[in-house]
C-alpha positions in Angstrom: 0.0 0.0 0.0 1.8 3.3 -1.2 0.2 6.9 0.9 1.5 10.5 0.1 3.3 11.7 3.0 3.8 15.1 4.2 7.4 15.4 5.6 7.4 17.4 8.7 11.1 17.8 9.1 14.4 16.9 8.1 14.0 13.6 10.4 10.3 12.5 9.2 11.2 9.0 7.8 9.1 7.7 4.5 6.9 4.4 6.1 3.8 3.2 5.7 0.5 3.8 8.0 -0.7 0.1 9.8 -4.6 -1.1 9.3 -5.5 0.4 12.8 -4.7 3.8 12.8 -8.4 4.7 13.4 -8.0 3.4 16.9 -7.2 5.7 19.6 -3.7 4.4 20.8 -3.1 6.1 23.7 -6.2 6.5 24.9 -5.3 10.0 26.4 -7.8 12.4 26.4 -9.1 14.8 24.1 -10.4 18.3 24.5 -11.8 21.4 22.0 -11.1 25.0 23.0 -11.9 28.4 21.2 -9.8 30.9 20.5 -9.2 34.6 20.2 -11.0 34.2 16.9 -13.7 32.0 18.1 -12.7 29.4 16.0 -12.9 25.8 17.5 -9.8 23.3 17.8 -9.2 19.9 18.8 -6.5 19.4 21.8 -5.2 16.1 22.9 -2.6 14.6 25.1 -0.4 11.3 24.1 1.8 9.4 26.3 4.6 7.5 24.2 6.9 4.8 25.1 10.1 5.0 23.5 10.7 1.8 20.8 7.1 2.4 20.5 5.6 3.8 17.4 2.0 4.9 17.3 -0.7 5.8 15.4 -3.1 8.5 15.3 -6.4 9.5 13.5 -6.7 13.0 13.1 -9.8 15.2 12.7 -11.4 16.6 9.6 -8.7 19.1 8.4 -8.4 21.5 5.8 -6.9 20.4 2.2 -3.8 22.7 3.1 -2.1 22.3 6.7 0.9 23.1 7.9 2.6 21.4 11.1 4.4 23.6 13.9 5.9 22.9 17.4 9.0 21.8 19.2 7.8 17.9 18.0 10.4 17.3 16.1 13.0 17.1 19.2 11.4 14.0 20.8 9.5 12.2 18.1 9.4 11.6 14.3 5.9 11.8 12.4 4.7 10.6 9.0 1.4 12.1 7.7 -0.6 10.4 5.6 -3.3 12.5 3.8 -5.2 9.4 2.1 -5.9 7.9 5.3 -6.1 11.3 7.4 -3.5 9.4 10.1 -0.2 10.4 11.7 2.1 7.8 12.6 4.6 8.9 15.9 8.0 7.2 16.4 9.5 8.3 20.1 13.2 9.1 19.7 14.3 10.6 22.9 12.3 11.1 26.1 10.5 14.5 26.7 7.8 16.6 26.5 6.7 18.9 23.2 3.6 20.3 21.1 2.9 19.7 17.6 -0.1 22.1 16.6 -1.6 21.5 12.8 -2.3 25.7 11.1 -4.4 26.1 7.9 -2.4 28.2 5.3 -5.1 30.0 4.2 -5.6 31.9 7.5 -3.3 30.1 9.9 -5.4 29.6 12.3 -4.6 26.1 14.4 -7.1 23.5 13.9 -5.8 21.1 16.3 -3.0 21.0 18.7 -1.0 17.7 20.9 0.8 17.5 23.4 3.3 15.0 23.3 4.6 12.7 26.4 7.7 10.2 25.8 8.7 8.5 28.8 11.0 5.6 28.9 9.5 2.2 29.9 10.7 -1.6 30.3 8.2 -3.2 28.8 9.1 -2.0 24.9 10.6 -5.0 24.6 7.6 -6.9 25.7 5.6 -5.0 23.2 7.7 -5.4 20.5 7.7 -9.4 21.3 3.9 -9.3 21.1 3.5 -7.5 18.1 6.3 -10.1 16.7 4.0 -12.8 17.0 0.3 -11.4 16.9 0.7 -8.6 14.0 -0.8 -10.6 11.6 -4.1 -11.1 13.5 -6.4 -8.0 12.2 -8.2 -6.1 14.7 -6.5 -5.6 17.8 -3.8 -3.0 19.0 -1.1 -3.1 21.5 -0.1 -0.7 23.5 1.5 0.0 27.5 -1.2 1.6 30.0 -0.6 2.1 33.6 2.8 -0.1 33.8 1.1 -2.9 31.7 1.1 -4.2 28.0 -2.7 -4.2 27.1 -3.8 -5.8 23.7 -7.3 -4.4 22.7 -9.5 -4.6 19.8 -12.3 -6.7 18.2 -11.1 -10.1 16.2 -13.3 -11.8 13.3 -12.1 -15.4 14.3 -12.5 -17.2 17.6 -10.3 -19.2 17.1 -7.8 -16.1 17.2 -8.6 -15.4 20.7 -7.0 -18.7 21.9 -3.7 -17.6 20.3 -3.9 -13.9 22.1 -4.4 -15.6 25.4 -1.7 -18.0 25.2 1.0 -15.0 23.9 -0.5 -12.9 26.6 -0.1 -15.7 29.3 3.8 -16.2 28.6 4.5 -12.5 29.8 2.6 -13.3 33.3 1.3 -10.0 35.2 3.2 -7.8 32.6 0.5 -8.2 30.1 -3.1 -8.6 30.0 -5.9 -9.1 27.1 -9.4 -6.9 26.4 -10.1 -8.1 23.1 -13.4 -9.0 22.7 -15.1 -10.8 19.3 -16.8 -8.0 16.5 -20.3 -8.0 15.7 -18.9 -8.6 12.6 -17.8 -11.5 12.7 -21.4 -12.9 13.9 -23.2 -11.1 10.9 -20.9 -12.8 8.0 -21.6 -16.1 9.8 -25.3 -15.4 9.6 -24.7 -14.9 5.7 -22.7 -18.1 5.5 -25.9 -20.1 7.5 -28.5 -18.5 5.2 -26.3 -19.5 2.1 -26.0 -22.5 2.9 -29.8 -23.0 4.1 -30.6 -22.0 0.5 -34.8 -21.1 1.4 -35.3 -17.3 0.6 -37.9 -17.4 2.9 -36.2 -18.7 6.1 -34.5 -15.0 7.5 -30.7 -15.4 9.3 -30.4 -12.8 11.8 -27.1 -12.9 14.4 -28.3 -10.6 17.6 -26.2 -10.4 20.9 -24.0 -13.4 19.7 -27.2 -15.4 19.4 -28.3 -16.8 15.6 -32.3 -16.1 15.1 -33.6 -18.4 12.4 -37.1 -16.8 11.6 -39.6 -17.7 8.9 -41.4 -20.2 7.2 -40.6 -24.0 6.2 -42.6 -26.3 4.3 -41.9 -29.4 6.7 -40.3 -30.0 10.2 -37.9 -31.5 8.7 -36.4 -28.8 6.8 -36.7 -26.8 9.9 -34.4 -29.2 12.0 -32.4 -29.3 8.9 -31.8 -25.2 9.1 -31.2 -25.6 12.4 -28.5 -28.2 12.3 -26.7 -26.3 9.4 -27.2 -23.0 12.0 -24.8 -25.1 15.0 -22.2 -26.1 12.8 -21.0 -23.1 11.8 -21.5 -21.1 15.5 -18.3 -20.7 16.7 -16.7 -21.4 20.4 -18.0 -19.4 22.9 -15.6 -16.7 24.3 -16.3 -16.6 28.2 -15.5 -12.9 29.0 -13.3 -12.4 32.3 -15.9 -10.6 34.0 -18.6 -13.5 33.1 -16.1 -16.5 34.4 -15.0 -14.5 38.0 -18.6 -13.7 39.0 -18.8 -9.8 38.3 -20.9 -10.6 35.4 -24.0 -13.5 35.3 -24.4 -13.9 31.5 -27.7 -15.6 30.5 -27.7 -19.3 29.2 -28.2 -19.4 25.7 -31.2 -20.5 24.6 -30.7 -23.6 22.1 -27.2 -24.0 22.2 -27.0 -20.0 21.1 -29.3 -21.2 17.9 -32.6 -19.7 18.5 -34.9 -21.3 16.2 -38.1 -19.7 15.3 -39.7 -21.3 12.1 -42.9 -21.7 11.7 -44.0 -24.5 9.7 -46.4 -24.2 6.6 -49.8 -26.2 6.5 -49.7 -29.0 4.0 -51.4 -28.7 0.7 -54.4 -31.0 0.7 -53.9 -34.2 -0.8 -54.5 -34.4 -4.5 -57.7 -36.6 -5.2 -56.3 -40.4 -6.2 -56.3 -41.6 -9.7 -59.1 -43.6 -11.2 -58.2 -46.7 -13.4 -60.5 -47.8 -15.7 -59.8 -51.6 -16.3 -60.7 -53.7 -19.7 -61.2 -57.0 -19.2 -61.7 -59.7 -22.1 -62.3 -63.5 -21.3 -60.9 -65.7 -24.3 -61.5 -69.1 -24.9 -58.5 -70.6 -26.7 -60.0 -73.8 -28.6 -57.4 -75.4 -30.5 -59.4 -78.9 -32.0 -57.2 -80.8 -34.3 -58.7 -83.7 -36.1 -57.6 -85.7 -39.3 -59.1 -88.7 -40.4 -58.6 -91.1 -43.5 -60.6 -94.2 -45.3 -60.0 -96.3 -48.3 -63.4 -98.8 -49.2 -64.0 -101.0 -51.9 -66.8 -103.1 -51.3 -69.0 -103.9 -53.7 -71.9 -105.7 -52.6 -74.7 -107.8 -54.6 -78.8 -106.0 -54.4 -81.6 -107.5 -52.8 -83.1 -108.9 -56.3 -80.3 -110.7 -57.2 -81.6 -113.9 -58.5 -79.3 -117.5 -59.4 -81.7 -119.9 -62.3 -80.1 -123.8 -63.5 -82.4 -125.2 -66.5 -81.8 -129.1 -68.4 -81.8 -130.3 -71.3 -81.4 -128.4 -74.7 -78.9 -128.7 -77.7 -76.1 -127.5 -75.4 -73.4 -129.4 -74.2 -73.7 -131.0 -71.0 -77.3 -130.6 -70.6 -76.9 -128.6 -68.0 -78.0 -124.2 -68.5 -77.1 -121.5 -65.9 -78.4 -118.2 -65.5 -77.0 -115.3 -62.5 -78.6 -111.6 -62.6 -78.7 -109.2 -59.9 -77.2 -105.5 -58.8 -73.8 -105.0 -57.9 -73.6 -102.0 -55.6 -70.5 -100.3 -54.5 -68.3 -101.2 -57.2 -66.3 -98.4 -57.3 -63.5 -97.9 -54.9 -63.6 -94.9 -52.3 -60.8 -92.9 -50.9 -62.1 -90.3 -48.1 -59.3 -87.5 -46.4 -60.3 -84.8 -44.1 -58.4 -81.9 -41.6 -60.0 -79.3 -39.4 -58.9 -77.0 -36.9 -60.4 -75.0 -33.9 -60.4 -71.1 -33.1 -60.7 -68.4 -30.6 -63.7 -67.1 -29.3 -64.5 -64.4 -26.9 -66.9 -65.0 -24.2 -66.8 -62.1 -22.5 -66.0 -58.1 -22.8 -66.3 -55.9 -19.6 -65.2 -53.0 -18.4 -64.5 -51.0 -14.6 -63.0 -48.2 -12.8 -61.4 -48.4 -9.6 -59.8 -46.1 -7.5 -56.2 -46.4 -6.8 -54.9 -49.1 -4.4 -58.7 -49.9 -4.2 -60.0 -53.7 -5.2 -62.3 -53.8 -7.9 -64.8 -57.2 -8.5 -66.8 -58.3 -11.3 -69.5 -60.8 -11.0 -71.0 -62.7 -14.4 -72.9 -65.3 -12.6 -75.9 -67.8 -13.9 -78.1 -70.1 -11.4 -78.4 -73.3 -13.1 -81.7 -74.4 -11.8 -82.1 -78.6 -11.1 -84.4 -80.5 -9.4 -84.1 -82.0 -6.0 -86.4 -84.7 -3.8 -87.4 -83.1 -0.5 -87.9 -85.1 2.9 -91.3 -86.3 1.5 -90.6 -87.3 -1.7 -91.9 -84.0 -2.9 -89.8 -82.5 -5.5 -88.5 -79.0 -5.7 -85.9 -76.7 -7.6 -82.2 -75.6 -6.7 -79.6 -73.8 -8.2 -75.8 -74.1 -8.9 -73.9 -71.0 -9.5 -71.8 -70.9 -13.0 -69.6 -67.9 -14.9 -67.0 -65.9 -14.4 -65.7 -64.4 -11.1 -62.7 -61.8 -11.4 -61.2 -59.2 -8.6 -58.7 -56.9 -9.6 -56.6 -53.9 -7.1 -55.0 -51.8 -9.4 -51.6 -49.8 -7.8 -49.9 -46.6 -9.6 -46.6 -47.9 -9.3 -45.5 -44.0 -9.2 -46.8 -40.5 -9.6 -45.4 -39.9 -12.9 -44.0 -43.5 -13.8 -47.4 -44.7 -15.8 -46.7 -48.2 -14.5 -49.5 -50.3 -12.6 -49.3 -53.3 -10.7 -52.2 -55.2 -10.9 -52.8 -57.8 -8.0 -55.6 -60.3 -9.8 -57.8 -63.5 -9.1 -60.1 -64.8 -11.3 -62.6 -67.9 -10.6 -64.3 -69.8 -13.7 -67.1 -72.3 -12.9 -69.1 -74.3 -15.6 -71.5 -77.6 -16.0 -69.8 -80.4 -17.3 -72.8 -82.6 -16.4 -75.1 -83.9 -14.5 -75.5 -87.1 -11.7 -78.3 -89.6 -12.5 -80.4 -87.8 -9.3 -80.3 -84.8 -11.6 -77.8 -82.7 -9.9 -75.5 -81.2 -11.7 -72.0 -81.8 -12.3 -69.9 -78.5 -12.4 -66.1 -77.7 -13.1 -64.3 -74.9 -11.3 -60.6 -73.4 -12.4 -59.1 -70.5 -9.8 -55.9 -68.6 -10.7 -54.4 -65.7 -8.9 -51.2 -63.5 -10.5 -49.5 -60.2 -9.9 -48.2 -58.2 -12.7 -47.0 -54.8 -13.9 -47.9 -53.1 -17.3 -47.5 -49.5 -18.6 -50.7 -47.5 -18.8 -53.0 -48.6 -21.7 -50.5 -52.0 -22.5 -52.3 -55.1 -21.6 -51.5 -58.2 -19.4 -52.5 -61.9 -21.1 -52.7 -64.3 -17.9 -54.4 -67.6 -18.2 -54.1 -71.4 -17.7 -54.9 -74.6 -19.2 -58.8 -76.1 -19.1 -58.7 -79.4 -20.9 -56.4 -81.4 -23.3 -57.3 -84.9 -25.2 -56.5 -86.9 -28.4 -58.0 -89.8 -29.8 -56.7 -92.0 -32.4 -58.9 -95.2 -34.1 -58.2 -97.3 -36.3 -60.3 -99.9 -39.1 -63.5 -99.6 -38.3 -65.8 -100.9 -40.5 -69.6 -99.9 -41.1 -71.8 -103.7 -41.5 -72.0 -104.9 -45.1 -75.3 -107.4 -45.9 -73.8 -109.2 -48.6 -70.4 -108.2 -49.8 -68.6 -109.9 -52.4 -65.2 -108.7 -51.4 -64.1 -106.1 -48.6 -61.1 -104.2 -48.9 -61.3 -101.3 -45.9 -58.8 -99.3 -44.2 -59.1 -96.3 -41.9 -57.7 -94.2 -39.7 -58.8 -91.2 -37.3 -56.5 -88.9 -35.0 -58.3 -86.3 -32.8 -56.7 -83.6 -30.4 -58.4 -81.2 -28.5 -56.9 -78.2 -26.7 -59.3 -75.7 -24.6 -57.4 -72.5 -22.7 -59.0 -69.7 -20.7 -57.2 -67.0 -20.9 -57.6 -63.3 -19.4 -56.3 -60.1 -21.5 -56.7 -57.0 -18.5 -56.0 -53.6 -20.3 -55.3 -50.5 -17.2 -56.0 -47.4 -18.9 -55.1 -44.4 -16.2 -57.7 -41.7 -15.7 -57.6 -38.7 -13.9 -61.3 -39.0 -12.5 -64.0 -41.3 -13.2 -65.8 -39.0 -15.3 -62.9 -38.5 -17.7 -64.2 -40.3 -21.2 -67.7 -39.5 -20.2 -68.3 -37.1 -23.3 -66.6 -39.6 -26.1 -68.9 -42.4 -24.5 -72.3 -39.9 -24.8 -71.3 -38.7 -28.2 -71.0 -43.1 -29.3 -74.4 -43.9 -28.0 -76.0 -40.3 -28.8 -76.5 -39.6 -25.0 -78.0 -36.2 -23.9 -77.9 -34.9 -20.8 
C-alpha cells in the first residue's frame, strides 16, 4: 500500500500507515477550545513509550495544513493524507507540542501534546507485536505499567492464540479483546447461504443466531437448524462473566434460537381412477384328421341265381345269375380341421387407486331335488366368471401399474343320474406390472385330449369282397385366458363425453 506523505522535518522517515490507525492508541484524552478568533480546535494529550511507534487519527482538516511545534525534538511523524492518520516514532524522552495551522488563514485546527517516557516493557511489546501482528483487529499498547492488547477479532479461534502469547508474559500483560459484531453477521450470511430457502430470514443478535420464517416441513426446519450449529463458533467466556462480576444468561438452544414456523400441507391431491378392460378368451385349438379307403362292392336285394336241363347245349346242364352290384367303385375319403378363438366375455370397470375392484358374471343353473317327502323342488348351482382386480400406480409420474388379480371360472360339465348337476371350477391368482393402456395376457390350461382309431368298418349285408382301411386322430386343446388392459384416468368421469357422443347420450 503506497500513501503520500507530508514530511514534517528533516527527520520524518518515509513508512507506511498500519490497518488500525483509526484506533485511539493512547487512549489520552481529548479536548476542543476556542480561540481569540472564536474558531474551535481539537486538543489532545499522548503518552509514548520509547521503541514504541503509534498511530493517530486526526480530525477533519483542511486540504492545506501546515505542522508547527517543538515535536520534532522528541518524536518523528509521517502524515498520511489518504488515510487522514499520523504515525509517531519516540526518539528521545521529553515533553513537546505539535499544533496543525491552515495556510489559508493560519489559524490552528488542532493541537497535541506529546509525552515520551521511557518504559521496560518496549521490549515486551515489540515481542507481542512479533508474533500477533498478523491477526487483524487488535492494537497493543502500555497503560498504567502494563502491556494491554485491545480490539475486536473476526475469528475465535484467534482469541486462543492472544491468550496464550499474553499468558507467557505473566502480570506484565493482559488481554481486552473482545469478538466483532462482525464476525457474527458474516456467519449469519454463511448459515442462510448454505440454508438456501429465501424465505427462512438469518439474523445474528447479541451473539445469538435467530432463524425466523417459514418451512414447508419439520424437517427442513431441523435441517436449518442443524446447518445453523455447525458453523457457530466457540463461545468466548469474558473475564468478568467466568469470575462472578458478570451473570451472563444461558443461551437459549445452544445459542441457535430457532423460530420457524411450519407451513400447512397442501391437501392431498384426489387419487387416480383406473379404468380396467377385461376380455375372457376361450383358446380352442381342436385338431382332427381322419382317412378311409373302401372297396366293397356288394350284390342288391333282387339278385336272382336260375339252373335249366336239357337243350342242344353241351352238358345238358344251362345256368343263369342276374342281380345289382352295388359299390363297385372304390372310395378314398381324407379330411383336416382346426379349432379357433372365441371371446366370451368383454367388460369394463374403474377403480380407484390401491382400491380392489370385483366383477360378477354369474348364472343359477336351476335342477331338481327330492325333499324329505318325496316332494320335489328346484335348486340352483352357481356358473360364470368371477374376477377381482386392485390396481396400484406404481409411481406419480412412472405410468406403470401393478395389478394384483384372481379370477374364478365355474361351468357344468354334467349332470348325476339324481339330476344334480356336475360343475367344473378353475381358480388362478397372479400379480403383474404393465405400462398404462398396455395389456397383461394371464391364463391357464382347461382341458387337453386326443383320440386315435383305427379300421372300423360300417356292416355290409352281402359283400362280395371287402377291402377297408381307416384311420382317425383327434386332439383337442381348450385354454382360458384373461387379457386385463389398465387405462389411467384422472377422475372417473374422464371419457364420459366420447362415450355420450358413441351412443348419442344427452344430458
Amino acid at each position: 500500500m503506497k500513501h503520500m506523505l507530508l514530511t514534517l522535518g528533516l527527520s520524518l522517515s518515509l513508512c507506511g500507515i498500519v490497518a488500525h490507525a483509526e484506533d485511539d492508541l493512547s487512549a489520552t484524552p481529548s479536548t476542543s477550545s476556542e480561540d481569540s478568533s472564536g474558531a474551535f480546535r481539537s486538543r489532545k494529550f499522548i503518552n509514548l513509550t520509547l521503541g514504541i511507534e503509534q498511530d493517530e487519527k486526526l480530525p477533519p482538516l483542511p486540504d492545506n495544513v501546515e505542522f508547527k511545534g517543538d515535536f520534532r525534538r522528541v518524536v518523528t511523524a509521517d502524515y498520511s493524507k489518504d488515510l487522514n492518520v499520523i504515525r509517531f516514532v519516540p526518539r528521545t524522552e521529553g515533553f513537546a507540542t505539535m499544533t496543525i495551522h491552515d495556510k489559508r488563514n493560519g489559524k490552528v485546527v488542532a493541537e497535541y501534546r506529546i509525552d515520551v517516557k521511557k518504559s521496560k516493557l518496549d521490549k515486551i511489546v515489540r515481542e507481542m507485536r512479533s508474533l500477533l501482528g498478523d491477526i487483524e483487529g487488535i492494537n497493543i499498547k502500555i497503560v498504567n505499567d502494563r502491556v494491554v492488547v485491545d480490539g475486536q477479532i473476526l475469528l475465535p479461534k484467534d482469541m486462543a492464540r492472544i491468550y496464550n502469547v499474553v499468558a507467557q508474559f505473566g502480570n506484565n500483560a493482559s488481554s481486552i479483546v473482545t469478538l466483532s459484531p462482525l464476525a457474527q453477521k458474516k456467519i449469519a450470511e454463511f448459515i442462510a447461504r448454505d440454508i438456501n430457502n429465501p424465505e427462512i430470514e438469518v439474523r445474528s443478535v447479541n451473539d445469538k443466531i435467530i432463524l425466523q420464517g417459514w418451512a414447508n416441513s419439520q424437517e427442513e426446519s431441523a435441517r436449518a437448524e442443524i446447518i445453523a450449529k455447525t458453523y457457530l463458533p466457540a463461545r468466548i467466556v469474558d473475564a468478568a462473566v467466568e469470575k462472578g462480576v458478570i451473570v451472563e444468561r444461558k443461551p437459549a438452544n445452544d445459542g441457535i434460537i430457532n423460530l420457524i414456523q411450519i407451513k400447512e400441507s397442501a391437501p392431498k391431491p384426489p387419487p387416480k381412477m383406473i379404468q380396467l378392460v377385461v376380455h375372457y378368451v376361450e383358446l380352442q385349438k381342436d385338431y382332427s384328421k381322419n382317412f378311409k379307403f373302401q372297396f366293397t362292392p356288394e350284390l342288391g336285394d333282387n339278385s336272382q341265381m336260375t339252373f335249366q336241363t336239357g337243350g342242344s347245349a353241351a352238358g345238358g346242364i344251362v345256368s343263369s345269375i342276374t342281380g345289382t352290384v352295388s359299390n363297385l367303385l372304390p372310395k378314398l375319403n381324407w379330411a383336416k380341421q382346426h379349432g379357433q378363438a372365441r371371446v366370451l366375455e368383454s367388460t369394463s370397470l374403474i377403480v380407484e387407486d390401491g382400491k380392489k375392484g370385483e366383477i360378477k358374471q354369474i348364472t343359477n343353473q336351476p335342477y331338481t331335488v327330492l325333499g324329505q317327502n318325496g316332494t320335489t323342488g328346484t335348486a340352483f348351482a352357481e356358473v360364470g366368471i368371477v374376477t377381482t382386480i386392485t390396481p396400484v400406480l406404481m409411481g406419480e409420474k412412472s405410468g406403470s401399474v401393478r395389478m394384483d388379480m384372481a379370477f374364478k371360472v365355474s361351468s357344468m360339465i354334467g349332470s348325476t343320474p339324481a339330476g344334480a348337476p356336475i360343475t367344473s371350477a378353475n381358480e388362478m391368482t397372479s400379480s403383474v406390472v404393465v405400462r398404462d393402456r398396455q395389456s397383461a395376457a394371464v391364463g391357464g390350461l382347461i382341458r387337453n385330449s386326443s383320440s386315435t382309431g383305427y379300421n372300423r368298418p360300417a356292416g355290409q349285408k352281402n359283400p362280395i369282397i371287402s377291402l377297408y382301411a381307416s384311420k382317425e386322430f383327434m386332439k383337442q386343446q381348450s385354454q382360458f385366458v384373461v387379457f386385463v388392459t389398465p387405462v389411467v384416468k384422472t377422475s372417473a368421469s374422464a371419457g364420459s363425453e366420447q362415450i355420450k357422443k358413441k351412443f348419442r347420450l344427452r344430458d
